[in-house]
C-alpha positions as CSV (number, residue, x, y, z in Angstrom):
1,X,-37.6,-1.3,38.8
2,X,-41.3,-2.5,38.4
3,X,-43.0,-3.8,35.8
4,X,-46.3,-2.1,34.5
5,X,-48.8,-4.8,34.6
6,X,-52.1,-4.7,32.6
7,X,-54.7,-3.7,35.6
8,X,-57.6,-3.8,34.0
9,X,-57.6,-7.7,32.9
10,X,-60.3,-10.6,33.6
11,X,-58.7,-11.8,36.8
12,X,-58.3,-8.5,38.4
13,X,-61.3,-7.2,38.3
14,X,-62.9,-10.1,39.4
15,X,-61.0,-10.1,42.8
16,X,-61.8,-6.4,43.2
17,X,-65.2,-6.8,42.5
18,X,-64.7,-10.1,45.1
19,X,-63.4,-8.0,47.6
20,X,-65.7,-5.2,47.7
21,X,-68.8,-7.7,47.9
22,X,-66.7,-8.7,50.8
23,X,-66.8,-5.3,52.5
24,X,-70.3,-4.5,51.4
25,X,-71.4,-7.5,53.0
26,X,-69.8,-6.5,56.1
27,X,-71.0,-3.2,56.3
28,X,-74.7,-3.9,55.2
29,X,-74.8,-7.4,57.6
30,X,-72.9,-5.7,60.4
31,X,-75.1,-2.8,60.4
32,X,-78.5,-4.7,60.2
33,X,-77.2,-6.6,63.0
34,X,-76.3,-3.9,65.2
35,X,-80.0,-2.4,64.5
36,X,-81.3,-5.8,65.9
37,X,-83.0,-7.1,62.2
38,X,-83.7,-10.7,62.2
39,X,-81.8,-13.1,60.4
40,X,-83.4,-12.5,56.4
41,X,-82.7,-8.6,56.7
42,X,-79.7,-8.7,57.5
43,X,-78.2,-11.4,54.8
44,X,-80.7,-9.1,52.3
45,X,-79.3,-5.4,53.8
46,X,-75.6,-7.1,53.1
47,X,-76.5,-8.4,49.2
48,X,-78.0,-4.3,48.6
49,X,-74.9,-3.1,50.2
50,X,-72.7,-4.8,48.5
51,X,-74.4,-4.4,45.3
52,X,-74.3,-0.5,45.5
53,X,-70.4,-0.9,45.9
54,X,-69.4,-2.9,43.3
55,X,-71.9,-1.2,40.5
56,X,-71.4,2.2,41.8
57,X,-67.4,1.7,41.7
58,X,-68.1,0.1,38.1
59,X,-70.3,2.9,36.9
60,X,-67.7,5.4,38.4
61,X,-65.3,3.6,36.1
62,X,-66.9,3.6,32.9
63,X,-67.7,7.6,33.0
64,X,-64.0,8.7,33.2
């Protein structure tokens, strides 16, 4: 039997929003790279990627 535990608290959603900065970073730096951007583009392309993620996932949220 499992217990129902409160998913929406403090500590959880800051490790999902950690994690999908994590993946947003590695799509947006991982892209740029593969374009051949230089080195500023590519840590900026990962911060707006990541950005999109986690505020589009917690906008998504918030309407349902």
């Amino acid at each position: 039997m499992t217990r129902a535990y409160d998913r929406n608290c403090n500590i959880c959603r800051l490790m999902r929003s950690l994690a999908f900065t994590g993946v947003g970073m590695g799509i947006g730096c991982g892209t740029a790279y593969l374009l051949g951007a230089d080195q500023q583009t590519i840590i900026t392309s990962g911060i707006v990627v990541s950005a999109i993620i986690v505020f589009g996932l917690l906008d998504n949220k918030k309407k349902s």
